[in-house]
N, CA and C atoms as an extended XYZ file, in Angstrom:
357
Properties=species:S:1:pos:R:3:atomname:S:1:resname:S:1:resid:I:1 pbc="F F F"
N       106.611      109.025       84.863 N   UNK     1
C       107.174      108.120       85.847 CA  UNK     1
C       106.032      107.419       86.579 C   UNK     1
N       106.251      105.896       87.093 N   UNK     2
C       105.122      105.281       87.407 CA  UNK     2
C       104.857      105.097       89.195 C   UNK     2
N       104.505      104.356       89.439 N   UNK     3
C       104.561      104.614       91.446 CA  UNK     3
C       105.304      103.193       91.398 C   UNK     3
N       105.960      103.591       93.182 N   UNK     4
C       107.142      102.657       93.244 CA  UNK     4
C       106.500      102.115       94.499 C   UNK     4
N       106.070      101.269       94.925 N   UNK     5
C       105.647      100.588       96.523 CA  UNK     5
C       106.690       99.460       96.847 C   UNK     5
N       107.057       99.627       98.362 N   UNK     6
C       107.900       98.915       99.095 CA  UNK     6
C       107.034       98.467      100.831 C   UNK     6
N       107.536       96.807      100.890 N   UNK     7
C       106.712       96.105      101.704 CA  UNK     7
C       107.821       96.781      103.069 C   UNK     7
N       106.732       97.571      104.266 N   UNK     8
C       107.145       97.742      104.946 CA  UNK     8
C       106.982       97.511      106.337 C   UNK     8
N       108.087       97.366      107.256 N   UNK     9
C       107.699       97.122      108.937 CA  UNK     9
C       107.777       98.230      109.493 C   UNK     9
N       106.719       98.465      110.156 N   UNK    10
C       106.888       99.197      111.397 CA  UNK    10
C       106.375       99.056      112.957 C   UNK    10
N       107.880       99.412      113.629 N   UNK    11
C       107.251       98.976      115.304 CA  UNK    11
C       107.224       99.727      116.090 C   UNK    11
N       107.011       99.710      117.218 N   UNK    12
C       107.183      100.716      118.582 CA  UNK    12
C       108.394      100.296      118.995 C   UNK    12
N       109.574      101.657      119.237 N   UNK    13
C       111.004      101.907      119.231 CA  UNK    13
C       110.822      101.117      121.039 C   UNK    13
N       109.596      101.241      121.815 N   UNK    14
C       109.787      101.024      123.075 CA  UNK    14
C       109.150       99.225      123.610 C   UNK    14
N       109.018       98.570      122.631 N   UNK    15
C       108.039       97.236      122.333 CA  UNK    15
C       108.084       96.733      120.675 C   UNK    15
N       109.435       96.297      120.556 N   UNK    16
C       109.527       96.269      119.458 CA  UNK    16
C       108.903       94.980      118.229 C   UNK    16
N       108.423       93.943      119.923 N   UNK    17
C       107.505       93.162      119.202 CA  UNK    17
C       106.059       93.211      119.049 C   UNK    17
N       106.060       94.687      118.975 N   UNK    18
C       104.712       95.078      117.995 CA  UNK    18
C       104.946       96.142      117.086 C   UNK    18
N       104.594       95.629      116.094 N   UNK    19
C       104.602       95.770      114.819 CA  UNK    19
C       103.334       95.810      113.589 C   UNK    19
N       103.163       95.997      112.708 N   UNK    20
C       102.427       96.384      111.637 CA  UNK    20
C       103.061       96.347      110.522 C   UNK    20
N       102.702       95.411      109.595 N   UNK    21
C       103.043       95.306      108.191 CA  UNK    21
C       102.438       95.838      106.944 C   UNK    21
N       102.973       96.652      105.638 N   UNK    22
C       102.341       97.190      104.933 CA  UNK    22
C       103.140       97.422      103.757 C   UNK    22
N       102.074       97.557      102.628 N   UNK    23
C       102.664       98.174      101.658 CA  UNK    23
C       102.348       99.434      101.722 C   UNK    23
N       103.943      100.591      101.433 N   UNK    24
C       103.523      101.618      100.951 CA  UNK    24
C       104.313      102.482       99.730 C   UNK    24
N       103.447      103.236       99.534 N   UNK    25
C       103.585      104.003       98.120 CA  UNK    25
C       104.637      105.186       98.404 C   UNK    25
N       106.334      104.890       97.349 N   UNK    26
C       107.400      105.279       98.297 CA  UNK    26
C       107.290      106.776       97.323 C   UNK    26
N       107.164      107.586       98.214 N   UNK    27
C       106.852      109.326       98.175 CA  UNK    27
C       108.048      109.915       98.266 C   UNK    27
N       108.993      110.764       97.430 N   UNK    28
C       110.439      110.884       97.598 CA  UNK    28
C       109.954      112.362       97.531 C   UNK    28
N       109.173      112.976       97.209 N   UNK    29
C       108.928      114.394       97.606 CA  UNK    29
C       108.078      114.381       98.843 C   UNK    29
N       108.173      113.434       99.893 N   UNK    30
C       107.825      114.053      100.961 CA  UNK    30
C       108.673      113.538      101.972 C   UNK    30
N       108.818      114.280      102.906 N   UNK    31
C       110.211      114.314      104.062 CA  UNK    31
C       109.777      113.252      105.251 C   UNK    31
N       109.091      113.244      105.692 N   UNK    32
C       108.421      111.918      106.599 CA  UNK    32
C       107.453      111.063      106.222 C   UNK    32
N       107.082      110.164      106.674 N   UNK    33
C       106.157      108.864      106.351 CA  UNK    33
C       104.883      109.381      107.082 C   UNK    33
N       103.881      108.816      106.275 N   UNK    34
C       102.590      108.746      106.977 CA  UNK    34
C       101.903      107.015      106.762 C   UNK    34
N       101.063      106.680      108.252 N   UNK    35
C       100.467      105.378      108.237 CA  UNK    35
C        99.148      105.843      109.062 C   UNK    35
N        98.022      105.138      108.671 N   UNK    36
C        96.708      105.643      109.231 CA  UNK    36
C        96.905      105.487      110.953 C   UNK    36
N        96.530      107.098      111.440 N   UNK    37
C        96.504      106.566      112.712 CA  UNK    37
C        95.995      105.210      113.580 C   UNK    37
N        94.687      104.724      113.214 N   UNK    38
C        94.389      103.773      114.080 CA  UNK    38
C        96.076      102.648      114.170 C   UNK    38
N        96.348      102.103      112.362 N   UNK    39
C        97.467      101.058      112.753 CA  UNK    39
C        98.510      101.371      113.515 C   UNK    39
N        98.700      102.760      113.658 N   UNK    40
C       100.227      102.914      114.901 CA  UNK    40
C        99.697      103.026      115.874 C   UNK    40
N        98.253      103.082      116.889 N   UNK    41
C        97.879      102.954      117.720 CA  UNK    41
C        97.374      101.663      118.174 C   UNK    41
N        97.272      100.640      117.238 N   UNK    42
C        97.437       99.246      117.328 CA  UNK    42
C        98.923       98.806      117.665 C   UNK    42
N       100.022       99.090      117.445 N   UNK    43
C       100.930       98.940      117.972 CA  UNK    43
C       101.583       99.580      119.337 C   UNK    43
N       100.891      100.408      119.944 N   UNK    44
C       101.275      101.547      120.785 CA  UNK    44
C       102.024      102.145      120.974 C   UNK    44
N       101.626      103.016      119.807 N   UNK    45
C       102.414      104.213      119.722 CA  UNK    45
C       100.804      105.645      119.777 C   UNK    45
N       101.699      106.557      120.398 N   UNK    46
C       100.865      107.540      120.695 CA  UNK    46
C       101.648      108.807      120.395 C   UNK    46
N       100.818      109.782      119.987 N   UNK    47
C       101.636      111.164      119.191 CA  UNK    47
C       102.151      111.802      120.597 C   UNK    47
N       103.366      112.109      119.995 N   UNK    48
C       104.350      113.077      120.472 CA  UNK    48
C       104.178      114.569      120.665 C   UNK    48
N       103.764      115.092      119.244 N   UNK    49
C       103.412      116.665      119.359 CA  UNK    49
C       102.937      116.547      117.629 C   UNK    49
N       102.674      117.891      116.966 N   UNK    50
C       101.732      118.225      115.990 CA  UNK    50
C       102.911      118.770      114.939 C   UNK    50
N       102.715      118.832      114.036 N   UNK    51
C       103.572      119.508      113.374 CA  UNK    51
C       102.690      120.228      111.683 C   UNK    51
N       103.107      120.713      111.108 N   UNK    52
C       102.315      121.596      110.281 CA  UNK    52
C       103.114      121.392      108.878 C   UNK    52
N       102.227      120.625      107.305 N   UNK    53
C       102.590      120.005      106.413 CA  UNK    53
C       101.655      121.069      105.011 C   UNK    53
N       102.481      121.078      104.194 N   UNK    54
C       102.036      121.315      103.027 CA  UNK    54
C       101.645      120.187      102.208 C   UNK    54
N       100.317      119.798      101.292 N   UNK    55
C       100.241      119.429      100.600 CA  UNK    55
C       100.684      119.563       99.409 C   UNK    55
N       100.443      118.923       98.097 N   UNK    56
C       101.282      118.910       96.705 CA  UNK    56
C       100.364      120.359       96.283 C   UNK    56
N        99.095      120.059       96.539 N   UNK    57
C        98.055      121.217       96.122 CA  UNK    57
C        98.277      122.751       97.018 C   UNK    57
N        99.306      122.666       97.807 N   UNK    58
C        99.259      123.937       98.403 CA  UNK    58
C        98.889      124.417       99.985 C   UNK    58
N        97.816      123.645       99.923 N   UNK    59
C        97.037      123.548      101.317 CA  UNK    59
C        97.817      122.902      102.688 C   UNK    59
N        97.867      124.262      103.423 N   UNK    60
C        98.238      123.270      104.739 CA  UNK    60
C        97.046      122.901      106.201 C   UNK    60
N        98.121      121.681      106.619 N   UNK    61
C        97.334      120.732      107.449 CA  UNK    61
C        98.085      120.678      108.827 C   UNK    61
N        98.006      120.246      109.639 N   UNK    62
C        98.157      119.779      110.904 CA  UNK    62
C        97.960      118.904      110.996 C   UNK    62
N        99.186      117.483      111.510 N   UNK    63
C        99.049      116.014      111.841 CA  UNK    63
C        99.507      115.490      113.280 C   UNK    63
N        99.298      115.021      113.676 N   UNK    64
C       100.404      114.439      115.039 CA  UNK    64
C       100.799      113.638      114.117 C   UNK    64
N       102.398      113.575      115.206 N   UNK    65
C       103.351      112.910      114.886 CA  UNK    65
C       104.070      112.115      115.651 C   UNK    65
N       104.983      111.140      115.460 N   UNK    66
C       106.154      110.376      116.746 CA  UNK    66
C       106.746      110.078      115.974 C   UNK    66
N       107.677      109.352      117.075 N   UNK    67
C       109.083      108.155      116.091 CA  UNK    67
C       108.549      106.926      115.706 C   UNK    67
N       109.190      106.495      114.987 N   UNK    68
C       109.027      104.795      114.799 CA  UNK    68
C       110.200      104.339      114.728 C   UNK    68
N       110.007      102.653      114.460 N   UNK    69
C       111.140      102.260      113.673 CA  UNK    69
C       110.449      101.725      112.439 C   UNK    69
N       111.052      101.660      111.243 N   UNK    70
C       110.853      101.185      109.823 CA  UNK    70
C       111.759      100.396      109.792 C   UNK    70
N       111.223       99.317      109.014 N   UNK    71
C       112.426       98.175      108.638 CA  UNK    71
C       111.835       98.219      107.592 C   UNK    71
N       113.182       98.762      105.936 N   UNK    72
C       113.039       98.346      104.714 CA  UNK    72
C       113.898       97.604      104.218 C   UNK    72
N       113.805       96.763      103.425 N   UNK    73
C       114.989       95.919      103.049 CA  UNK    73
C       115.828       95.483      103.657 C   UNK    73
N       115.283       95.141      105.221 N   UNK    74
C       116.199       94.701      105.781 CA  UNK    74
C       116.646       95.698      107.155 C   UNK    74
N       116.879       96.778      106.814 N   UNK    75
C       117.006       97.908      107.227 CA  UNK    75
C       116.201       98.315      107.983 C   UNK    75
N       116.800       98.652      109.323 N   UNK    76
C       115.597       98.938      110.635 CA  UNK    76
C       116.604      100.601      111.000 C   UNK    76
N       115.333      101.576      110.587 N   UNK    77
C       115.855      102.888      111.113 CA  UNK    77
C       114.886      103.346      112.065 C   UNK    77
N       114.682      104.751      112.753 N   UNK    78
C       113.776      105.593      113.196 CA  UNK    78
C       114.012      106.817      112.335 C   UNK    78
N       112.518      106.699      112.836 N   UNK    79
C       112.382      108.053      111.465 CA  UNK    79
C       110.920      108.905      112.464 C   UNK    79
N       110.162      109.833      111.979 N   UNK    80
C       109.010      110.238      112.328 CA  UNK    80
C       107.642      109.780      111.041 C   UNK    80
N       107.173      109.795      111.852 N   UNK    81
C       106.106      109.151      111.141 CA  UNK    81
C       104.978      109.385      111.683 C   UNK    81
N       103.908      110.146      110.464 N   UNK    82
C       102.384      110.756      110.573 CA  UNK    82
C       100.919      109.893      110.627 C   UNK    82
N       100.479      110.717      111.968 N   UNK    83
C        99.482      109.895      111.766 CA  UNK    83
C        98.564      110.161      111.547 C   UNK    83
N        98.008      109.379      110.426 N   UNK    84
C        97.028      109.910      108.938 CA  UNK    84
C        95.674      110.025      109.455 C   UNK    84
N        94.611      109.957      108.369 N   UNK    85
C        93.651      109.729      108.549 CA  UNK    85
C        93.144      107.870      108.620 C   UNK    85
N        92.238      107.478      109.073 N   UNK    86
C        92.006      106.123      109.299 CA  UNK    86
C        92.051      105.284      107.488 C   UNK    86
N        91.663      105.898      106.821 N   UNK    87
C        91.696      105.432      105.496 CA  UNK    87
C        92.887      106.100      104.403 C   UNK    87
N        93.876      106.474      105.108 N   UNK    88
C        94.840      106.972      103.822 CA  UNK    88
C        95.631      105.812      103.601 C   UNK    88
N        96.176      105.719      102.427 N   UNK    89
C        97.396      105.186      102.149 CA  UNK    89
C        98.624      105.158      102.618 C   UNK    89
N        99.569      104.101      103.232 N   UNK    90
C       100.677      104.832      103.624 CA  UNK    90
C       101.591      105.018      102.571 C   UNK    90
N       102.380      105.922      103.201 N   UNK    91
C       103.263      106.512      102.045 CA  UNK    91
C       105.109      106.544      103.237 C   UNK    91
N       105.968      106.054      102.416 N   UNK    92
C       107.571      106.398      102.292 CA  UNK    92
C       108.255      107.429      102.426 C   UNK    92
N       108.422      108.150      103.130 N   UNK    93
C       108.865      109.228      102.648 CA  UNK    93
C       110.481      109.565      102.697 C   UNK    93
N       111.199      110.048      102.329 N   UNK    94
C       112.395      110.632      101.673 CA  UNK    94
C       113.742      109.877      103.418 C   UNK    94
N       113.294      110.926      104.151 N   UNK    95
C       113.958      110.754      105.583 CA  UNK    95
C       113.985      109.050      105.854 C   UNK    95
N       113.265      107.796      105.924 N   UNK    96
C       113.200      107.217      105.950 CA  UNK    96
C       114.311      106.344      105.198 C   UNK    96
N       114.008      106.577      103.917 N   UNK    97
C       114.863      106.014      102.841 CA  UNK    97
C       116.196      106.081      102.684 C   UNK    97
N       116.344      107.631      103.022 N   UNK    98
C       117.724      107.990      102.771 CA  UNK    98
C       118.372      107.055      104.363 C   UNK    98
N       118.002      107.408      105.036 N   UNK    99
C       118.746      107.072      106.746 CA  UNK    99
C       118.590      105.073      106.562 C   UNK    99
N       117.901      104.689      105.407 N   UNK   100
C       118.001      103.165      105.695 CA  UNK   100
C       119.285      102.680      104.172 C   UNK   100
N       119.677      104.354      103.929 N   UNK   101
C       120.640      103.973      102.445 CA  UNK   101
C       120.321      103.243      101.391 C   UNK   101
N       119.070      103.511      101.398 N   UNK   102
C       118.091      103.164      100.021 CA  UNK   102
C       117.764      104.124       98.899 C   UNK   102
N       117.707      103.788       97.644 N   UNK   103
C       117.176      105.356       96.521 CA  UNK   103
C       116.126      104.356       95.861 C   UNK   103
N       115.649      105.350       94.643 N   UNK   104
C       114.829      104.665       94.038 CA  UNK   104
C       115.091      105.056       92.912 C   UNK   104
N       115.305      103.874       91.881 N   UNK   105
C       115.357      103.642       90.567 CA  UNK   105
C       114.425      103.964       89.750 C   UNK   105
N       114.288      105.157       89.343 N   UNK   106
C       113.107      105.749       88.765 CA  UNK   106
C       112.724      104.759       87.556 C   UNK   106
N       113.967      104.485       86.761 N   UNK   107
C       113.464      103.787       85.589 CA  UNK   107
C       112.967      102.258       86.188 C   UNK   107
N       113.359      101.745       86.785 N   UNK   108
C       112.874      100.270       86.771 CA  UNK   108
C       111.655      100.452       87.823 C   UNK   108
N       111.206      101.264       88.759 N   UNK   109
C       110.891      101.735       89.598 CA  UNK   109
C       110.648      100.871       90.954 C   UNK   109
N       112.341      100.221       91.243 N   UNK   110
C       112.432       99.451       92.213 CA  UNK   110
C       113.377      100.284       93.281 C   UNK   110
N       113.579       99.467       94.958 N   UNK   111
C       114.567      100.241       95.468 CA  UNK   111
C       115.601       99.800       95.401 C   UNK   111
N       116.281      100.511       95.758 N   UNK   112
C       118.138      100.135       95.673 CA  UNK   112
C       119.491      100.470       96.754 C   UNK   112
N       119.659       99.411       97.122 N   UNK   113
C       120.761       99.713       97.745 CA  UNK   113
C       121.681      100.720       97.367 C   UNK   113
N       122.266      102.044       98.489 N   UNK   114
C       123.165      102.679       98.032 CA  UNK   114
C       124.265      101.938       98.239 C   UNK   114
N       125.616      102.686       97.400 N   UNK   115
C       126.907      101.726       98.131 CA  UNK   115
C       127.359      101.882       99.498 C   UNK   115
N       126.861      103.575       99.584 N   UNK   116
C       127.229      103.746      100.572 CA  UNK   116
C       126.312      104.933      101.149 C   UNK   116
N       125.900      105.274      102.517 N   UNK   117
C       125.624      106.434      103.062 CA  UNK   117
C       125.887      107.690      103.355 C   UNK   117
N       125.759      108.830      102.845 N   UNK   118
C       126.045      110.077      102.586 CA  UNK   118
C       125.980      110.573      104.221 C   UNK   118
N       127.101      110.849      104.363 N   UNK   119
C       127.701      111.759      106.205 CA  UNK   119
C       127.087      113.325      105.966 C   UNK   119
């Protein structure tokens, strides 16, 4: 299976005309989003509290974290969202997607509207 990236917004839930635009690499095995700290501190946003993550390799880490809002496809949710190291990639993660009623089409490896949202 190949990687799936989706152009994404994100703003401060409290100043919503700041914002940050990006592509990121949509991660369906991981439960929250991560974006390099400095860009969500360009928007002002500031961590909430810490929370404690497994990597794919096993290893765990410690990140701060907060809310955002994400706008995908249109679709403006809050979700939590990590803040990375200054040079990571951002990444999609699962919580995001599902709460904006989006999946991903493994074979074409685009996103997709659900019909509907799972209660």
């Amino acid at each position: 299976m190949g990687m799936t990236y989706a152009n994404v917004i994100v703003r401060n839930p409290a100043a919503p005309d700041q914002e940050w635009r990006g592509r990121f690499l949509v991660d369906t095995g991981a439960i929250d989003s991560l974006v390099p700290g400095p860009w969500l501190e360009s928007i002002g946003l500031t961590p909430r509290s810490s929370r404690e993550y497994e990597l794919a390799d096993g290893t765990r880490v410690r990140f701060e974290v907060t809310v955002a809002e994400f706008e995908i496809m249109g679709e403006t949710v809050g979700a939590t969202v990590i803040f990375g190291e200054p040079h990571s990639d951002p990444l999609l993660g699962a919580t995001a997607l599902e709460s904006a009623g989006i999946h991903v089409d493994p074979v074409n490896r685009e996103l997709r509207r659900l019909p509907t949202v799972r209660l």
